[in-house]
C-alpha positions in Angstrom: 43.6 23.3 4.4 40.4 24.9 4.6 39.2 26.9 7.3 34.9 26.7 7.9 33.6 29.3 10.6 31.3 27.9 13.3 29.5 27.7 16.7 31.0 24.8 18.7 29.3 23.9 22.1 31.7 24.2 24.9 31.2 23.6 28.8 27.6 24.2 28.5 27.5 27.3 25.8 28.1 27.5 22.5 31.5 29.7 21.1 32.6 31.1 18.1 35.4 30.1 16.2 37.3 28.9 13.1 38.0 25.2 12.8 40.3 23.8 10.4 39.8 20.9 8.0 42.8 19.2 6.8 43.1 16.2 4.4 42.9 13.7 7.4 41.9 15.6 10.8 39.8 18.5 11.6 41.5 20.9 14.2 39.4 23.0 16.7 41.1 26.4 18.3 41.8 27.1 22.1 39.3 27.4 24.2 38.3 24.1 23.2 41.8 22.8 21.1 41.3 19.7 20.2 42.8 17.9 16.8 40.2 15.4 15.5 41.5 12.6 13.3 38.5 11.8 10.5 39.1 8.1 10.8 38.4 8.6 14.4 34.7 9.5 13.2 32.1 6.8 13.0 29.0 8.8 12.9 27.5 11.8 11.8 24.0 13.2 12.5 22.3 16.5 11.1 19.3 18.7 12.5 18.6 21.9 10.8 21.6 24.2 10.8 23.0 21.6 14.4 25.9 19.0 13.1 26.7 16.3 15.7 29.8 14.8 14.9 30.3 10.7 17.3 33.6 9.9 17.9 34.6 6.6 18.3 35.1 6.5 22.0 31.5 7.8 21.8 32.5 11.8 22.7 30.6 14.1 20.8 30.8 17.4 19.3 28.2 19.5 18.3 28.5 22.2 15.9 26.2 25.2 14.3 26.6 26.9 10.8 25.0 28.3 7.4 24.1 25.6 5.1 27.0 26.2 3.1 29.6 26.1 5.6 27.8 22.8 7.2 28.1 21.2 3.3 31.8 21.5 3.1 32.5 20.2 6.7 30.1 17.0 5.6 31.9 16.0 2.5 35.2 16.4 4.1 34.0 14.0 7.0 32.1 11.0 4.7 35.1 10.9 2.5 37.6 10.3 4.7 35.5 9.0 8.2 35.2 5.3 9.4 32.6 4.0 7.4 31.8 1.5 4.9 32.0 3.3 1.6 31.8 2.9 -2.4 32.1 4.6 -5.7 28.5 3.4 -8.0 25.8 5.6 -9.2 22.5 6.0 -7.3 19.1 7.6 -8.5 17.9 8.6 -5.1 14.3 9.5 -5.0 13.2 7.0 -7.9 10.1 6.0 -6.9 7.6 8.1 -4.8 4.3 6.3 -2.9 4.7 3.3 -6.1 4.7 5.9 -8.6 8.1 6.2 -10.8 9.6 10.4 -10.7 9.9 11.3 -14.3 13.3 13.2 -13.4 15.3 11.3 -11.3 18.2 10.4 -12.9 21.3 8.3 -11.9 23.8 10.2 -10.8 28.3 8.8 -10.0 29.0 9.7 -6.3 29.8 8.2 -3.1 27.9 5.6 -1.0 28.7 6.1 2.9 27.3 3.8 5.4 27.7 5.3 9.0 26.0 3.8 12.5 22.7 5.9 11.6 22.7 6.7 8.5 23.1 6.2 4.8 24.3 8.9 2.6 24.3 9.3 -1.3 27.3 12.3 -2.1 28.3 14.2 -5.2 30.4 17.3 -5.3 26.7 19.1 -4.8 24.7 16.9 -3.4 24.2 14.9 0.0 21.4 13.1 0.6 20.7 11.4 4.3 18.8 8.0 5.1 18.5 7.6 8.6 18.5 3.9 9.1 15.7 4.0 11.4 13.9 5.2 8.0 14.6 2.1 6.0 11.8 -0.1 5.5 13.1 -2.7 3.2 16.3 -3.7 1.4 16.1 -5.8 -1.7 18.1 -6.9 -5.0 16.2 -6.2 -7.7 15.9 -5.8 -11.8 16.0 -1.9 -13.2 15.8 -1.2 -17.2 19.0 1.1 -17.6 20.2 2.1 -20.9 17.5 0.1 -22.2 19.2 -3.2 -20.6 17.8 -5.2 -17.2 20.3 -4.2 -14.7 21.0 -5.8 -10.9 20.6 -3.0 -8.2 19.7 -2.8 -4.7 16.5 -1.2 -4.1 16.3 0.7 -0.9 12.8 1.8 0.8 12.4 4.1 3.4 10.2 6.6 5.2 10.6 10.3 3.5 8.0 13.3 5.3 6.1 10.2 6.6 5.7 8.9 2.6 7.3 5.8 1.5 10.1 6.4 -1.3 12.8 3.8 -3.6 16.3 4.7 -4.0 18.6 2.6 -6.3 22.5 1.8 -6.1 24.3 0.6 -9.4 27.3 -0.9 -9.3 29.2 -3.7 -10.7 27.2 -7.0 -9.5 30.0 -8.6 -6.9 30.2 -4.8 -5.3 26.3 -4.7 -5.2 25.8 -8.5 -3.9 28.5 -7.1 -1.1 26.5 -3.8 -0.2 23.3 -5.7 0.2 24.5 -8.2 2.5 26.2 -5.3 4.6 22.9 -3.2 4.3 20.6 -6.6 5.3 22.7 -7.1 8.2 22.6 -3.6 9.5 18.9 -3.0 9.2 18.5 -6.4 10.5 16.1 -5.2 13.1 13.5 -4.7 10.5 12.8 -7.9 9.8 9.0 -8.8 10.8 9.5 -12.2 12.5 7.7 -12.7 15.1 5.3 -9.5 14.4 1.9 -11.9 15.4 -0.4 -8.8 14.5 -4.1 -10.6 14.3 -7.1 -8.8 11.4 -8.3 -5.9 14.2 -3.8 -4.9 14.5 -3.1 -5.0 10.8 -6.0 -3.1 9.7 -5.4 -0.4 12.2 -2.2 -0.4 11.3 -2.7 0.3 7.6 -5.5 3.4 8.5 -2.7 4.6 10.5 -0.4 4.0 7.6 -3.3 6.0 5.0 -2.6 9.1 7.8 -6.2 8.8 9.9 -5.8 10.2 13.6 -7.4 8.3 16.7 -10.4 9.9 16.5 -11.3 9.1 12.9 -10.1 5.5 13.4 -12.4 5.3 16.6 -15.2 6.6 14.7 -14.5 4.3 11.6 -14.3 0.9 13.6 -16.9 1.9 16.5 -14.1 0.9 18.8 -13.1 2.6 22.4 -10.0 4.8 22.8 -8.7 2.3 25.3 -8.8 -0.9 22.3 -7.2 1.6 19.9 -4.5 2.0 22.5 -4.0 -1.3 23.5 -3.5 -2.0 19.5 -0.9 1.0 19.2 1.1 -0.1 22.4 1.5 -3.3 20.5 2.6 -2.0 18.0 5.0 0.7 19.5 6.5 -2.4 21.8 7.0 -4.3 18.4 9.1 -1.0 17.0 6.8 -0.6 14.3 5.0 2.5 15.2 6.4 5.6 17.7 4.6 8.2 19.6 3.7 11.1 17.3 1.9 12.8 20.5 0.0 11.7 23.6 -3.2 12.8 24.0 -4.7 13.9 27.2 -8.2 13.2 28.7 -8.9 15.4 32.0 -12.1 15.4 34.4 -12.8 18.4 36.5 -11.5 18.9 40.5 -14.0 20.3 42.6 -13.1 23.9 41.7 -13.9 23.4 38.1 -17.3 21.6 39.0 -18.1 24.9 41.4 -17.2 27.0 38.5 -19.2 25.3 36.0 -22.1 25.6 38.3 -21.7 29.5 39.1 -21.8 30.3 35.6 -24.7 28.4 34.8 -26.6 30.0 37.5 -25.5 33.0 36.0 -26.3 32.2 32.6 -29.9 31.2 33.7 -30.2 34.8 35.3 
């Protein structure tokens, strides 16, 4: 048993306290004294220092600690929680914007597949992909040990950048996680996506980072086009609102003001 110290929200506030994480439950102290059984975990979600832990009767528990407290807690919960999981070896980055990282290297943990999320674990290492992040799944060739290898290439979104991770397994085990990982990110697919010349190119200066005001500029277009364009392609899930931008006129007040102190400028 090991015992992690913590912040645990509780009727509207957060509380200090010790919980206790056993080989198959996690145990939280009075006030809130409640015995959580890990299999009873199907998700887990991380912001900053803020873990969320979702039950599966959909109850959650929120919970705040240092780094290395909120590390052990994790590991305990995607080794033993309700989740599709295997042993293989993963090299995650391996490829950053199409260009190959000269020290990634394949490493032996623990692939856990939760409602949201992906996660790559070793005894020192956890690494998230929030599925809303995946871009593409594929099976694929990778030279290993100087031998053409089968693994499943995933892509996804990392700081707004497109990054490759790799799983290597043994091929029945790998032809088994990417059907499971097509069929979750199923959503992705572009089907139906009927974006015309003026969408896609858009689409690709917003993918190359330009703002409105430069793609407005660049295409001679009016704000209202470029907005049409983007609610197309936030109705199609393949864009989100970063930030809505605001265009104001002046009352009557703000006219008289104007006015004053021009006349006042002018004297």
């Amino acid at each position: 048993m090991v015992e992690a110290p913590v912040k645990i929200r509780h009727n509207d506030g957060w509380i200090n306290c010790k919980i206790s994480l056993e080989d198959e439950q996690i145990i939280i102290p009075a006030p809130v004294s409640q015995t959580i059984p890990l299999k009873s975990i199907v998700d887990l979600q991380e912001k900053k220092n803020t873990l969320t832990i979702i039950l599966k009767n959909a109850t959650e528990i929120r919970l705040v600690s240092v780094e290395k407290v909120l590390f052990v807690i994790k590991h305990r919960i995607l080794m033993k929680c309700s989740a599709y999981r295997l042993m293989a070896f993963f090299m995650s980055p391996a490829i950053r914007g199409g260009v190959l990282i000269t020290n990634a290297v394949w490493e032996k943990g623990a692939i856990v597949v939760l409602k949201s999320d992906i996660w790559f674990v070793t005894q020192n290492k956890q690494i998230c992909i929030p599925l809303t992040d995946v871009s593409g799944i594929e099976m694929t060739k990778r030279e290993v040990d100087e031998k053409k290898q089968d693994v499943v290439r995933i892509d996804h979104l990392e700081d707004q950048g497109l990054v490759s991770s790799f799983v290597l397994t043994q091929l029945s085990t790998l032809q088994i996680l990417y059907s499971f990982l097509s069929e979750i990110t199923a959503g992705l697919s572009v089907e139906g996506a009927d974006l015309d010349s003026m969408d896609q190119q858009i689409a690709m200066l917003v993918y190359s980072g330009m703002d409105s005001s430069t793609i407005q500029n660049m295409l001679q277009l009016k704000f209202k086009d470029i907005d049409r364009i983007y609610d197309k392609l936030i109705n199609l899930n393949m864009a989100e609102v970063k930030e809505i931008r605001r265009e104001i006129h002046l009352t009557a007040k703000g006219v008289r003001y104007i006015t004053e102190a021009t006349k006042s400028g002018t004297n």
